[in-house]
C-alpha positions in Angstrom: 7.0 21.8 -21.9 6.8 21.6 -25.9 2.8 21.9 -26.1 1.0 25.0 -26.0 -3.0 25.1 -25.7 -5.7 27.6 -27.3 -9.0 27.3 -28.2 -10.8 28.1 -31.1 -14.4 29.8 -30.7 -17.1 28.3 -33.5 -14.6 28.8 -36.3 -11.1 29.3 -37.3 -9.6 31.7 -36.8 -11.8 32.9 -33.7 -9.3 32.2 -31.2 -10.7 32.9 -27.4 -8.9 36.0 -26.2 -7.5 35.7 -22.8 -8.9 38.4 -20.2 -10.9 39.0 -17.1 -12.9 36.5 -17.8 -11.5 33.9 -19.8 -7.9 31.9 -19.0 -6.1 29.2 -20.5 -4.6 27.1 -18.7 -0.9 26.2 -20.5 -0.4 23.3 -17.9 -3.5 21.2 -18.5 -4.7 23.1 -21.8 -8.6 23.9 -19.5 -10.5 26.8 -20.3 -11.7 28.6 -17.7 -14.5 31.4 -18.2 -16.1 33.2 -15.4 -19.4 34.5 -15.3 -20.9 33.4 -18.6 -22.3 35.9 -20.5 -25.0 35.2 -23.8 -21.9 36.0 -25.8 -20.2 33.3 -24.7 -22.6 30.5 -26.0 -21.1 28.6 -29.3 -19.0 26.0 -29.8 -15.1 25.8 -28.5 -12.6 23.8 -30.1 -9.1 23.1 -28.1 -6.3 23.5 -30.4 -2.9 21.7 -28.7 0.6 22.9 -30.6 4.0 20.7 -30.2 6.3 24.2 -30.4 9.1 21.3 -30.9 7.4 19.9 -34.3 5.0 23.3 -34.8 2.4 20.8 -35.9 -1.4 21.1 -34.5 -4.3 18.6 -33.3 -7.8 19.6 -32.8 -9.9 18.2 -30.3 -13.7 17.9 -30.6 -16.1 20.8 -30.3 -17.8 21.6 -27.0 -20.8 23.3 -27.0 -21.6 25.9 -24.4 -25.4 26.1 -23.8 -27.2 28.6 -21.5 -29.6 26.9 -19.0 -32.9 28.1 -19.8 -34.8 26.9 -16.4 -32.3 29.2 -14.2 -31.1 26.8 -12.3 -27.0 26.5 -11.5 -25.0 23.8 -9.6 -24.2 24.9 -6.4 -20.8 24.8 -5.6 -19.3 25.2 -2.2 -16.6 28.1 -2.3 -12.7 26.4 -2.7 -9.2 27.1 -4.2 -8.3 24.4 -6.9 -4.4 23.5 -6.2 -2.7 20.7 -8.1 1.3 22.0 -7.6 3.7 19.5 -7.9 5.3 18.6 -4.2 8.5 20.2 -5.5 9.0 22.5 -8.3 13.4 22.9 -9.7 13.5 26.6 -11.6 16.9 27.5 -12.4 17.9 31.1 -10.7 16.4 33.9 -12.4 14.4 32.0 -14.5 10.4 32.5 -14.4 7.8 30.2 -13.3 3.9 30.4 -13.6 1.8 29.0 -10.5 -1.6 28.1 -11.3 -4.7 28.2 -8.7 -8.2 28.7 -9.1 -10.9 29.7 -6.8 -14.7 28.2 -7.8 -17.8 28.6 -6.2 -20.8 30.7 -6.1 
């Protein structure tokens, strides 16, 4: 609960904007990006934050390449779920469910 997750894109301080497309996830720190566009090739950086000790560590680069031969994995259709089997919240306070659907 005292880490935060962003990523940097090719440089600081080109921080990935969350949007349609693009999510990050605060549980496991994954970026997820949905239908790559050209615009989206470059390098990405994950940037993890202790908000207890505001101090940072920087993972290593990824690159994200486009496949020039066309060809795509082929992913059958289904909903990623990892919830925990139970899941305290005090009353009234707010809690964030992730799931993801993948597949083509």
């Amino acid at each position: 609960p005292d880490l935060s997750f962003a990523w940097i894109f090719n440089e600081y301080p080109s921080f990935v904007q969350e949007d349609r497309r693009r999510f990050v996830s605060q549980e496991t720190g994954h970026l997820y990006i949905a239908k790559v566009e050209p615009s989206d090739v470059g390098n990405y950086t994950c940037v993890a934050t202790s908000t207890a000790t505001n101090s940072h560590v920087l993972g290593s680069p990824t690159p994200l390449v486009l496949r020039t031969d066309g060809v795509m994995g082929e992913y059958e259709p289904k909903i990623e779920v990892q919830f925990p089997e139970t899941l305290p919240a005090a009353k009234g306070s707010t809690v964030k469910l992730e799931c993801f659907a993948l597949g083509k």
